[in-house]
C-alpha positions as CSV (number, residue, x, y, z in Angstrom):
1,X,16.9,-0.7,-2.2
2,X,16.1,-4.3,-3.0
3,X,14.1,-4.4,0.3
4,X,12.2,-1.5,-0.6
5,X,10.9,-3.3,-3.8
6,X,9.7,-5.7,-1.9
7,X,7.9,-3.8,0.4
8,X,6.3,-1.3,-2.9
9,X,5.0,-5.2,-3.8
10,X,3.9,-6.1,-0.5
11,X,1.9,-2.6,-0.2
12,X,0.3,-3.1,-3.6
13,X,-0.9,-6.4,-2.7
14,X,-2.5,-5.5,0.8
15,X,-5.0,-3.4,-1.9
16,X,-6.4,-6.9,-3.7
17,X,-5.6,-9.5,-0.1
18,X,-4.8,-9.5,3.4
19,X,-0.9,-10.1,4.2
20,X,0.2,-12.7,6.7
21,X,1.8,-11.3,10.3
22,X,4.9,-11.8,9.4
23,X,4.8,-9.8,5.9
24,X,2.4,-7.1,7.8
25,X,4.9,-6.8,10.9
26,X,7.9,-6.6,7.7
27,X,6.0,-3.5,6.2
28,X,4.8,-1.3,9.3
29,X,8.6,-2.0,10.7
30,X,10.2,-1.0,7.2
31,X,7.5,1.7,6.6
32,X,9.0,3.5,10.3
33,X,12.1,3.3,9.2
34,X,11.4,4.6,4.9
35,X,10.6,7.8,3.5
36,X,10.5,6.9,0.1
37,X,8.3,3.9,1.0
38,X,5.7,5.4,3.7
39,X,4.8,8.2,0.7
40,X,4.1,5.3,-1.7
41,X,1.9,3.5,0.8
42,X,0.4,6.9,1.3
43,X,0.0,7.4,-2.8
44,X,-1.6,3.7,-3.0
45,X,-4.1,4.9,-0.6
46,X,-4.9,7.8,-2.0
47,X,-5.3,5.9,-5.5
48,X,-7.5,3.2,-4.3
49,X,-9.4,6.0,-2.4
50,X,-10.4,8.2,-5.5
51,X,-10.8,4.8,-7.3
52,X,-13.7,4.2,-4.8
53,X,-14.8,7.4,-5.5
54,X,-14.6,7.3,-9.3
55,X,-16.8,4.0,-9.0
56,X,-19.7,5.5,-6.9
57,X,-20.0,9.0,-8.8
58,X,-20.3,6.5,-12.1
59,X,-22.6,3.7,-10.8
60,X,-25.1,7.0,-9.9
């Protein structure tokens, strides 16, 4: 579980900078393997896609 925060962190971060190899190889290797922590990458995206959105409708 510990781990998993970790990783929640390291997905969050890969929004605002790129990760290094070693903590990208640390999250696609834990995200194969996680459940719990592929749907929060998948909900980050998501976010950060409709905040993209939200951006362009209001800049119009």
């Amino acid at each position: 579980m510990r781990y998993c925060q970790r990783i929640t962190e390291l997905v969050s971060q890969q929004q605002e900078r790129k990760l290094s190899f070693v903590e990208q190889s640390a999250v696609k290797l834990h995200l194969l393997m996680c459940p719990s922590c592929k749907n929060f990458e998948r909900n980050c995206q998501d976010l950060s896609k409709l905040m993209k959105e939200f951006a362009k409708e209001k800049d119009k």
